[in-house]
Backbone as XML, in Angstrom:
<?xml version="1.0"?>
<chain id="A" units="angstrom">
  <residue number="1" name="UNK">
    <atom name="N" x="26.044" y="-38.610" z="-14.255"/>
    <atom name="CA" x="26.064" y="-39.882" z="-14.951"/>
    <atom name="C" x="25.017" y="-39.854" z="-16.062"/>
  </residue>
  <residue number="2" name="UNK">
    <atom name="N" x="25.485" y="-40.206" z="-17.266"/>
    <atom name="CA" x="24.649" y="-39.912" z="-18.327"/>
    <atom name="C" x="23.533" y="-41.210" z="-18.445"/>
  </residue>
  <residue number="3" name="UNK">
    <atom name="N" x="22.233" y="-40.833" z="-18.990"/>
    <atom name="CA" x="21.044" y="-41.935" z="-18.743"/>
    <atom name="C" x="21.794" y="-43.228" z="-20.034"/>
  </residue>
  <residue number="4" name="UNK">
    <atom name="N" x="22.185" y="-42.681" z="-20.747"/>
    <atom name="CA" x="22.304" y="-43.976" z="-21.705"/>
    <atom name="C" x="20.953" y="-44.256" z="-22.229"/>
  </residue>
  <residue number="5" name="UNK">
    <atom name="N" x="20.024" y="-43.496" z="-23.127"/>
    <atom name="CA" x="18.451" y="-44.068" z="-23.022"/>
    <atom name="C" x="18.928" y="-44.972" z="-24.717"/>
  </residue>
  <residue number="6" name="UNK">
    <atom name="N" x="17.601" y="-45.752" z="-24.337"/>
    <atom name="CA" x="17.977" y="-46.943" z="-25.719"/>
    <atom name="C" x="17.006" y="-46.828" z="-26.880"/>
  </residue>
  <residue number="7" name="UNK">
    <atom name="N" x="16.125" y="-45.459" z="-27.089"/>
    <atom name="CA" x="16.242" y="-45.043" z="-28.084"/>
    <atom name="C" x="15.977" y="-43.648" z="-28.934"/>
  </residue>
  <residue number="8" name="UNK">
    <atom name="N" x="16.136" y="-44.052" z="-29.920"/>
    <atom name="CA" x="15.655" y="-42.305" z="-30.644"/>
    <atom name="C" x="14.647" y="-41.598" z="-30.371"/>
  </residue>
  <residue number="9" name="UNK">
    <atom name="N" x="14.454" y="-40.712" z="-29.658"/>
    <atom name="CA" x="13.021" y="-39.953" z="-29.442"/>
    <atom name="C" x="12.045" y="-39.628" z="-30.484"/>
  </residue>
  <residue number="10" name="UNK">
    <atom name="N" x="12.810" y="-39.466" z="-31.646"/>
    <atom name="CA" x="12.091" y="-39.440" z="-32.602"/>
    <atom name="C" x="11.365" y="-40.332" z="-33.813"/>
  </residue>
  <residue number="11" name="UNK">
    <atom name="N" x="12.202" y="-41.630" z="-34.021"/>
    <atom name="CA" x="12.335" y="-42.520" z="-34.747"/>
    <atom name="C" x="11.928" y="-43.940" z="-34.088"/>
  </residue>
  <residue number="12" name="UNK">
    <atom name="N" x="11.877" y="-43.307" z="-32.962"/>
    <atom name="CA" x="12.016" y="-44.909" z="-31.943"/>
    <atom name="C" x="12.864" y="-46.035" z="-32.341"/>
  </residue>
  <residue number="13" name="UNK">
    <atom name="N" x="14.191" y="-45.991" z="-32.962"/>
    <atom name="CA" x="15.231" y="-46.868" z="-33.656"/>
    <atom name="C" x="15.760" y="-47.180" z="-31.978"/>
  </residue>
  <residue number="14" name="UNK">
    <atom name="N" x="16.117" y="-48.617" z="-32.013"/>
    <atom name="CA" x="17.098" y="-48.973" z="-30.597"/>
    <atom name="C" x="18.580" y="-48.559" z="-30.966"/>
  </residue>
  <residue number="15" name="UNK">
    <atom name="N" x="18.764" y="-47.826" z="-29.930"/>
    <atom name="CA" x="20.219" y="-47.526" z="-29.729"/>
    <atom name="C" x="21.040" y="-48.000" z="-28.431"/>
  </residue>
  <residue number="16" name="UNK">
    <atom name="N" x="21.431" y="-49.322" z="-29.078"/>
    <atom name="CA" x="22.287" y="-49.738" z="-27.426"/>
    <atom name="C" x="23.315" y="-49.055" z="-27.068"/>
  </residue>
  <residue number="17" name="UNK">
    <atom name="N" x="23.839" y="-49.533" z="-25.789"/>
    <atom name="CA" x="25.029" y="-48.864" z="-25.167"/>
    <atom name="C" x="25.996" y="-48.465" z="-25.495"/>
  </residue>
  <residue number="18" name="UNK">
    <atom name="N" x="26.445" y="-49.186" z="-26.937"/>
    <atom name="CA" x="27.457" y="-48.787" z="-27.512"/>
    <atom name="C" x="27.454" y="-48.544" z="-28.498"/>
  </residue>
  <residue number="19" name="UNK">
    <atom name="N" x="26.286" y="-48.028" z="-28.955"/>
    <atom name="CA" x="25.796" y="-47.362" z="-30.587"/>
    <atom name="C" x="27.010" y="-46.428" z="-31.057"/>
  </residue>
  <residue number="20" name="UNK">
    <atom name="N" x="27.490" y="-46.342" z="-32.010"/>
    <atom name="CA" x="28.005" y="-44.865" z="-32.453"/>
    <atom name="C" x="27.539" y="-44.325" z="-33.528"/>
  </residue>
  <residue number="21" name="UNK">
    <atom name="N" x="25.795" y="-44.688" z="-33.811"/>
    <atom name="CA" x="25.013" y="-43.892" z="-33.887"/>
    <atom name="C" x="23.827" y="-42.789" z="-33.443"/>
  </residue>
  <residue number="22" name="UNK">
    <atom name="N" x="23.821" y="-43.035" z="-32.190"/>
    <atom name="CA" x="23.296" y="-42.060" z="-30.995"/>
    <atom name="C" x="24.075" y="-41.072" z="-30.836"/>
  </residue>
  <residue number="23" name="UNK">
    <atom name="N" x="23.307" y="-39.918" z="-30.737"/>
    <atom name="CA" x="23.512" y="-39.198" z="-30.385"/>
    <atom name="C" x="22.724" y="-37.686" z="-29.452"/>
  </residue>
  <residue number="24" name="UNK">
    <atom name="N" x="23.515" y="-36.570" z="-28.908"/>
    <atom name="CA" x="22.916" y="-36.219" z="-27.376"/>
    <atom name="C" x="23.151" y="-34.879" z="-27.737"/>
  </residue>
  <residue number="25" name="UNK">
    <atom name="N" x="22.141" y="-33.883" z="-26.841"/>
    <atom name="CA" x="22.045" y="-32.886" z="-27.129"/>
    <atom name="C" x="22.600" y="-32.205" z="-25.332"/>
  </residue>
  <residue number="26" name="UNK">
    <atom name="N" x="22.243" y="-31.359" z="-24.898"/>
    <atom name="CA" x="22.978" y="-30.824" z="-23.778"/>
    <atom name="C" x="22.288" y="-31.914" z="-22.744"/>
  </residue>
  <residue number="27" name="UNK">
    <atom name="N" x="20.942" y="-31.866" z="-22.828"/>
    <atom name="CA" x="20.103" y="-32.155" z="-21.557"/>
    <atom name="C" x="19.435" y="-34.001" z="-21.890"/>
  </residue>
  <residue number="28" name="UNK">
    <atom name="N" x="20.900" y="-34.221" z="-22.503"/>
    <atom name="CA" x="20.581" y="-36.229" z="-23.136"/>
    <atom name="C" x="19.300" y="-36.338" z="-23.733"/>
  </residue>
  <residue number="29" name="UNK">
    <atom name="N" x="18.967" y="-35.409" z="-24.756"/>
    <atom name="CA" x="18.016" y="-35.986" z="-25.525"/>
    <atom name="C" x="18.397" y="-36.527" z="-26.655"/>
  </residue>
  <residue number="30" name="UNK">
    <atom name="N" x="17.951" y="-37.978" z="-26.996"/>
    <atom name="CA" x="18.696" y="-38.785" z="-27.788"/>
    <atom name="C" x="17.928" y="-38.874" z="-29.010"/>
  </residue>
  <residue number="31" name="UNK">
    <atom name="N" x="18.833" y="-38.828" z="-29.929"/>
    <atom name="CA" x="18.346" y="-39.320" z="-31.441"/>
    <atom name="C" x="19.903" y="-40.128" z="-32.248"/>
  </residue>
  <residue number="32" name="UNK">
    <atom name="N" x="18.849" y="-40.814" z="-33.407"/>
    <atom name="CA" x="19.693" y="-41.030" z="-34.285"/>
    <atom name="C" x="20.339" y="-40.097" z="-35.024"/>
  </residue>
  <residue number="33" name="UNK">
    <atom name="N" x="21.452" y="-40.586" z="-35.463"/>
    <atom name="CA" x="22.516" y="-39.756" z="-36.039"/>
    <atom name="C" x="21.792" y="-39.102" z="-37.635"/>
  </residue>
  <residue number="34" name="UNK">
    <atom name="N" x="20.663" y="-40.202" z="-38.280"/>
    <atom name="CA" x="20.041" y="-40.310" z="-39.263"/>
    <atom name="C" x="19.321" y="-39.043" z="-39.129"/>
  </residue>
  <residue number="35" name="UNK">
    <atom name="N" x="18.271" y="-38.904" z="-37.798"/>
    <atom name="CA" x="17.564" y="-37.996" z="-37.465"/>
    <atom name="C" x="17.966" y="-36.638" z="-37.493"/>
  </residue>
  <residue number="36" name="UNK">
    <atom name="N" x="19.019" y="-36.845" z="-36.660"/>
    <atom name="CA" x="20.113" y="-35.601" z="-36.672"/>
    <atom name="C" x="20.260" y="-34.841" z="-37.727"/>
  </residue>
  <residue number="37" name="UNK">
    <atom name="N" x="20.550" y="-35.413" z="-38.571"/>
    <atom name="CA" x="21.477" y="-34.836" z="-39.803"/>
    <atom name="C" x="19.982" y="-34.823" z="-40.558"/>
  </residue>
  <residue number="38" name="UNK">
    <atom name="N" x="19.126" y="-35.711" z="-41.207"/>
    <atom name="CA" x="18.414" y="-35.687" z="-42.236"/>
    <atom name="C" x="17.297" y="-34.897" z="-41.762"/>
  </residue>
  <residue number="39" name="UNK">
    <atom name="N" x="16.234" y="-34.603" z="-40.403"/>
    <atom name="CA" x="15.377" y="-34.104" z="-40.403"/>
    <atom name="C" x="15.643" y="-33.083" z="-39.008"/>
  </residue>
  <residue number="40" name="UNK">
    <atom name="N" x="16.474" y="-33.217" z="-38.255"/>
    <atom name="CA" x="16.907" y="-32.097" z="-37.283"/>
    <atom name="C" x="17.422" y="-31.273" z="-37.640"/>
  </residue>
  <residue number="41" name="UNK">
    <atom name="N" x="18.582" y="-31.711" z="-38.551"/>
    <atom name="CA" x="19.399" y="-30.634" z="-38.905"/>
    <atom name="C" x="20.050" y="-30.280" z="-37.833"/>
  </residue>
  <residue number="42" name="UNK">
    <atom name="N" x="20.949" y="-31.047" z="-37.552"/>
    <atom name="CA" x="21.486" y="-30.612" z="-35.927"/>
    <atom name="C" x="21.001" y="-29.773" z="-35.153"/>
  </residue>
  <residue number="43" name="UNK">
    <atom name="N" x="19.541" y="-29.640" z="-35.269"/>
    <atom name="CA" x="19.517" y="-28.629" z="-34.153"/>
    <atom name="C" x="18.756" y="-29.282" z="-33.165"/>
  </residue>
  <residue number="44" name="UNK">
    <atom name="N" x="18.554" y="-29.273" z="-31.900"/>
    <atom name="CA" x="17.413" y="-30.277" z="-30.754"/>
    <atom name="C" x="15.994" y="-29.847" z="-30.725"/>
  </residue>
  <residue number="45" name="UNK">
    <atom name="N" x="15.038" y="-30.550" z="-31.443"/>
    <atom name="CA" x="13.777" y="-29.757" z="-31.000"/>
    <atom name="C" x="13.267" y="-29.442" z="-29.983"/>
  </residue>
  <residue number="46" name="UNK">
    <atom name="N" x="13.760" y="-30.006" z="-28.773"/>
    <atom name="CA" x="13.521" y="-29.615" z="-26.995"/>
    <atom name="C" x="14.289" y="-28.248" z="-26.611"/>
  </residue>
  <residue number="47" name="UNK">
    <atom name="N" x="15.443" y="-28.055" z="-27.132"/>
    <atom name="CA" x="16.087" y="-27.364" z="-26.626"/>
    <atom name="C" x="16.708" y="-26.265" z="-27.509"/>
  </residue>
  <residue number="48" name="UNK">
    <atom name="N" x="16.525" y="-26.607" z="-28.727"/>
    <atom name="CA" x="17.594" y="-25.692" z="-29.809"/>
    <atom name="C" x="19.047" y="-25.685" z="-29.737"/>
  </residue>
  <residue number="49" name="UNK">
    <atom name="N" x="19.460" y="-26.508" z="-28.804"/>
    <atom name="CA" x="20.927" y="-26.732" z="-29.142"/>
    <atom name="C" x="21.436" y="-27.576" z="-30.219"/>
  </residue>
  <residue number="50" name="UNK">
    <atom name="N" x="22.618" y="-27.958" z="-29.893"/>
    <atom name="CA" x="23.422" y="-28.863" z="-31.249"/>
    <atom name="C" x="23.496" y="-30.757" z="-30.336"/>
  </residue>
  <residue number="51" name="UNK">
    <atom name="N" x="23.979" y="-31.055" z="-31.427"/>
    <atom name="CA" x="24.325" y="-32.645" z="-30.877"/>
    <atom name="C" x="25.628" y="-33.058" z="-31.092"/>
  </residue>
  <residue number="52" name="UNK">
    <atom name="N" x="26.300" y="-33.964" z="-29.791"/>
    <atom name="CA" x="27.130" y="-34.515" z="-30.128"/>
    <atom name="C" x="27.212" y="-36.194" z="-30.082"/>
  </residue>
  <residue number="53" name="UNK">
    <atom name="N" x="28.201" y="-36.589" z="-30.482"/>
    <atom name="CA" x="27.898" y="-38.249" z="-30.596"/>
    <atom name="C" x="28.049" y="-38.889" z="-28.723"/>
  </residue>
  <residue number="54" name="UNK">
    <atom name="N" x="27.509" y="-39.850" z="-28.420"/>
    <atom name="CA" x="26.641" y="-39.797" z="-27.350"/>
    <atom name="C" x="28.113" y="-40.848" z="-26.960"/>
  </residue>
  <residue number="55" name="UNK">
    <atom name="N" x="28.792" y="-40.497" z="-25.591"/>
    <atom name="CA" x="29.600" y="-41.674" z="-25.511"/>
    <atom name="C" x="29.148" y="-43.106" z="-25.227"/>
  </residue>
  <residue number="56" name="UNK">
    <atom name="N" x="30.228" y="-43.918" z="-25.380"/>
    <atom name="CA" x="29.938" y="-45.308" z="-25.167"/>
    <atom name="C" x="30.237" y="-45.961" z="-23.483"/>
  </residue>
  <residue number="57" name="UNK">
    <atom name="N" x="29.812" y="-46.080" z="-22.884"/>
    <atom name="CA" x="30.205" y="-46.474" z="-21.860"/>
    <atom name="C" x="30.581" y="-48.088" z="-21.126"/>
  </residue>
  <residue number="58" name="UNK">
    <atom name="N" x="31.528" y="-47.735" z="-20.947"/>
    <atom name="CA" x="32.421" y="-49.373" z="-21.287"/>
    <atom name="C" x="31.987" y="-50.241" z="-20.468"/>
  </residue>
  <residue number="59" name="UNK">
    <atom name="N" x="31.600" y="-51.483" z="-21.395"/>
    <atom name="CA" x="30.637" y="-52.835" z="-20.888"/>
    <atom name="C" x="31.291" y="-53.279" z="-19.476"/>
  </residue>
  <residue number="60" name="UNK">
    <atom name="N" x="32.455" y="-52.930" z="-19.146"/>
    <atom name="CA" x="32.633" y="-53.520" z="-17.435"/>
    <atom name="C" x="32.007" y="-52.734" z="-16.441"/>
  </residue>
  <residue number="61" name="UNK">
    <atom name="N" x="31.530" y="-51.565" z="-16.807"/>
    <atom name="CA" x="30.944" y="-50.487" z="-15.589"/>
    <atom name="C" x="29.247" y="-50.701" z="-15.930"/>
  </residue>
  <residue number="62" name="UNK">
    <atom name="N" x="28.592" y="-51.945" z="-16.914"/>
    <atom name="CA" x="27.119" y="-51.757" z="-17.149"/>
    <atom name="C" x="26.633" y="-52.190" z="-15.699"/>
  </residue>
  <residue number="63" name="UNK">
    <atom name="N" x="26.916" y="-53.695" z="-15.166"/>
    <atom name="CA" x="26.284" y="-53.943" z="-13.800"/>
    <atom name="C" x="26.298" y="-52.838" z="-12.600"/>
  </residue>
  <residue number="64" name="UNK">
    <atom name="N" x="27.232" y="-51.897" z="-12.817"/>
    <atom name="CA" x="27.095" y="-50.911" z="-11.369"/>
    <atom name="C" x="26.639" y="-49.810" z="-12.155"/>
  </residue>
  <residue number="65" name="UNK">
    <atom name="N" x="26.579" y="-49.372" z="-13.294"/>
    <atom name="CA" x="26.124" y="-48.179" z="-13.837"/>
    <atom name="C" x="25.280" y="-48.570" z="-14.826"/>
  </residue>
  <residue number="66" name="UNK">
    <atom name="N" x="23.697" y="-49.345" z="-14.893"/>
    <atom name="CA" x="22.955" y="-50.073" z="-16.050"/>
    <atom name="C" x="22.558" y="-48.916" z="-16.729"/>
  </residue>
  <residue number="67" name="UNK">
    <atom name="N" x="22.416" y="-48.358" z="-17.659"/>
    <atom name="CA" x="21.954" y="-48.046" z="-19.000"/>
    <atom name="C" x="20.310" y="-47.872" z="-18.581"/>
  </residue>
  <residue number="68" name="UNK">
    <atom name="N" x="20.109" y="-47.007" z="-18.994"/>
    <atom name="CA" x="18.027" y="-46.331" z="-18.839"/>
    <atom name="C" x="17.475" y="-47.463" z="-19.682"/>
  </residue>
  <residue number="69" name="UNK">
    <atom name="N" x="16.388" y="-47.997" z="-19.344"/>
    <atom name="CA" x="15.338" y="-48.547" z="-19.904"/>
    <atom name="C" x="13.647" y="-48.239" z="-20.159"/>
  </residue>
  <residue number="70" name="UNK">
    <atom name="N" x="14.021" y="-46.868" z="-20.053"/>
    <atom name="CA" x="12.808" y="-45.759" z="-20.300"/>
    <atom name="C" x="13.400" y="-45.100" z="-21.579"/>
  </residue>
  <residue number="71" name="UNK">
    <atom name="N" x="12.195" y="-45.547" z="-22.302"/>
    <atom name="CA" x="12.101" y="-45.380" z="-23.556"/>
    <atom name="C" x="11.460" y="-44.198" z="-23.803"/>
  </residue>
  <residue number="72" name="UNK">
    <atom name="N" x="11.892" y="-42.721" z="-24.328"/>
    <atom name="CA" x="11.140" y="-41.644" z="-24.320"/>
    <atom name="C" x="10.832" y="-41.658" z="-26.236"/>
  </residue>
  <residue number="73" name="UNK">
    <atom name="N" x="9.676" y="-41.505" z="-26.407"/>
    <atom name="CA" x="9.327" y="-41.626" z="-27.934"/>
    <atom name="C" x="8.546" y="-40.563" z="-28.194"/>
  </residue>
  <residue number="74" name="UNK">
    <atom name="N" x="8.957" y="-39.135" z="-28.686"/>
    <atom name="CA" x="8.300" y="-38.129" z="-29.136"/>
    <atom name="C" x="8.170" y="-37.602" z="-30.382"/>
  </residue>
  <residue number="75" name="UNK">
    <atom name="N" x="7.685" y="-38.407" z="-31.381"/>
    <atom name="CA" x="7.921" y="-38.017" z="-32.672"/>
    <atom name="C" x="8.131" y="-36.565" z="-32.952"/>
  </residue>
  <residue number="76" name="UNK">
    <atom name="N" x="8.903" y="-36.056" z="-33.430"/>
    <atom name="CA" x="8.839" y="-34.149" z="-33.878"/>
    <atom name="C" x="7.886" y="-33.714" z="-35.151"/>
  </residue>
  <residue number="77" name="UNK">
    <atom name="N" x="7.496" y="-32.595" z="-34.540"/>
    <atom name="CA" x="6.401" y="-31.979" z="-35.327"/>
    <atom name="C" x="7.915" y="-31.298" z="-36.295"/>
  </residue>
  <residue number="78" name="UNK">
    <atom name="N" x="7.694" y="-32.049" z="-37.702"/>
    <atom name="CA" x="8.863" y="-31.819" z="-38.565"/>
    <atom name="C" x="8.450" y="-30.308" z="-39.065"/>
  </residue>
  <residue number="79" name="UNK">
    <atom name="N" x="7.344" y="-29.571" z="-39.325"/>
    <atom name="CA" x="6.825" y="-28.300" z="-40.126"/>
    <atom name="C" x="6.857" y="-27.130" z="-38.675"/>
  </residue>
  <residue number="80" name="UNK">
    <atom name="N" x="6.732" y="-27.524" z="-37.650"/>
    <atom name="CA" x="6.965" y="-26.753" z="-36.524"/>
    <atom name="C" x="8.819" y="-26.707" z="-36.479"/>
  </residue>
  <residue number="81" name="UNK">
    <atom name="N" x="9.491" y="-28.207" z="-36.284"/>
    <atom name="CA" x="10.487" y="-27.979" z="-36.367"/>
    <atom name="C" x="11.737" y="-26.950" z="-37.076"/>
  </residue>
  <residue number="82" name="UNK">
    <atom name="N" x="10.882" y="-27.117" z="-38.918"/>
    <atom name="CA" x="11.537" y="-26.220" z="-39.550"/>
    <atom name="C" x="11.628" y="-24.789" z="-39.269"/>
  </residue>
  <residue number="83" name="UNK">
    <atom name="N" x="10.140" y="-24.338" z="-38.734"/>
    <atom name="CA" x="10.442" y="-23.042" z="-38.745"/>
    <atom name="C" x="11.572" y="-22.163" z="-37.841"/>
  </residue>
  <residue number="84" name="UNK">
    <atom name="N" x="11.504" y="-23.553" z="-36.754"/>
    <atom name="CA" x="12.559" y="-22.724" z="-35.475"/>
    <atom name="C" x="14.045" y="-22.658" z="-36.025"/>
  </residue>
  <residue number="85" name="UNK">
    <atom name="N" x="13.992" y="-23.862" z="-36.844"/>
    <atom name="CA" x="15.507" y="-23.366" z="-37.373"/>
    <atom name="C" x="15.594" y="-22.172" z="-38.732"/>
  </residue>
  <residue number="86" name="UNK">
    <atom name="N" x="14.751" y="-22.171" z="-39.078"/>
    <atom name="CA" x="14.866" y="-21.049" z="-40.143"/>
    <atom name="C" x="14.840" y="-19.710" z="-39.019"/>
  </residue>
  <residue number="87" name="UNK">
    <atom name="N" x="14.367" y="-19.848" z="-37.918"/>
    <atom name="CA" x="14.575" y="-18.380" z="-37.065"/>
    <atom name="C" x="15.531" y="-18.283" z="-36.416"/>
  </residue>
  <residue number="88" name="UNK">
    <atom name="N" x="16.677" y="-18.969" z="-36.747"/>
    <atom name="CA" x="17.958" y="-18.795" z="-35.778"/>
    <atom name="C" x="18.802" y="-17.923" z="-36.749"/>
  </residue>
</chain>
């Protein structure tokens, strides 16, 4: 069951439940789509994988399946970041 977290790790932007701007990397680390593309560069700084858009999970299953309210906020070291993708 995916955490659903509510926001960008990097940006700290809220991303509710049914954002279809969130998005997830293998191991649900979440960012904005903004993040993604403009300073990730699709790649995950936790993990070096790729991202995909994070599903939505449909508002009748929130009371038995609530959505994370742990907010993980790790800004990325953007000059560390670059280099790992220039080494792939």
């Amino acid at each position: 069951m995916l955490e659903i977290r509510p926001t960008c790790e990097h940006c700290n932007k809220t991303l509710a439940f049914d954002s279809k701007e969130a998005m997830i990397c293998t191991f649900e680390c979440t960012y904005c789509i903004d993040c993604v593309e403009n300073i990730l560069h699709h790649v995950c700084p936790n993990c070096g994988g790729g991202f995909e858009k994070r599903p939505i999970r449909p508002e009748a299953l929130l009371k038995k399946y609530p959505v994370s309210k742990t907010v993980v906020h790790k800004p990325v070291d953007i000059e560390k970041h670059q280099k790992r993708i220039k080494k792939r």
